[in-house]
N, C-alpha and C positions, 0 to 999 in steps of 0.2 A: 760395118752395118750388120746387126744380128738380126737373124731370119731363123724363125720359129717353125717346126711344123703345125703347132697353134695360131701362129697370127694366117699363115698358108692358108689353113681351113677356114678360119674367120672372115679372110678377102674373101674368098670363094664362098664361102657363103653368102655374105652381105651380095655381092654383086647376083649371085643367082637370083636372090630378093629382088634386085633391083627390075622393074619391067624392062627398063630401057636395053639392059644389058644381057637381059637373062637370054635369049634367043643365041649372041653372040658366045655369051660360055656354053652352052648346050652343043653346038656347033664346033665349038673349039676342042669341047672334051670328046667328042665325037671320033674328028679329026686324030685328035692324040692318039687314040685308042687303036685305030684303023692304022696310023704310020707306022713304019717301022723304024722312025727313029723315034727312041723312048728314053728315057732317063736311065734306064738299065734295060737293053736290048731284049728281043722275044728269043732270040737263036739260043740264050743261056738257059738249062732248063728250068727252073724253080724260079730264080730269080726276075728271069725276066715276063714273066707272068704275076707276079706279086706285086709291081708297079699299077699295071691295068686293072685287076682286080680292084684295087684300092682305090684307087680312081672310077671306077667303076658304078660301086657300091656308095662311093661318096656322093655320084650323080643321084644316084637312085634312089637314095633315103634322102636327100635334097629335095627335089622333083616330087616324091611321096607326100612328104613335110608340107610342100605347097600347096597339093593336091588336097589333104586333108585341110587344112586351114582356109584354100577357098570352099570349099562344100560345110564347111561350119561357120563360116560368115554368112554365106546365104539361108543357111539354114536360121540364122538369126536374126538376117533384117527378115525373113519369111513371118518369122511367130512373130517378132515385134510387128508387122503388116498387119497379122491376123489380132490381136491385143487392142490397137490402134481400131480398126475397121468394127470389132465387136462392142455392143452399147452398154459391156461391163466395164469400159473406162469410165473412172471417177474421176469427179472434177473436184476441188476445194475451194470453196469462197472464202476471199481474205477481205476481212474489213481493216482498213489502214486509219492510222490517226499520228498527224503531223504531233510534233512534240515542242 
């Protein structure tokens, strides 16, 4: 079984997207971050801080990326509300004719 550091980010991505899941990876990365058992330990110097970082940062621009994408959807049912609600919507009349 081949295991990418692309398909890695990908899972992790899509599930952070996911509502259902997103709390449970936030939680988990959290956790990781805090343990001291890590993929490559904290005691080594460089090394074992270059794991956390990365994982880190991964959360973070994750979370960010959310962040902006809900406050631009709202921003967009907003205007379409105000478009909607103002009486410069045009209407078009269609005349039909069976054939």
């Amino acid at each position: 079984m081949k295991v990418s550091i692309t398909s890695i980010y990908n899972w992790y991505r899509d599930t952070l997207r996911n509502p259902k899941y997103r709390w449970w990876i936030v939680l988990g990365t959290l956790a990781y971050l805090i343990s001291p058992f890590d993929i490559s330990p904290d005691f080594i110097p460089i090394g074992g801080q270059i794991d956390d970082l990365v994982i880190l940062t991964l959360l973070v621009s994750e979370l960010s990326q959310l962040i902006l994408d809900g406050f631009k959807s709202r921003s967009e049912s907003k205007s379409a509300d105000v478009n909607l609600d103002s009486e410069e919507v045009k209407t078009v009349d269609v005349e039909v004719e069976t054939v």
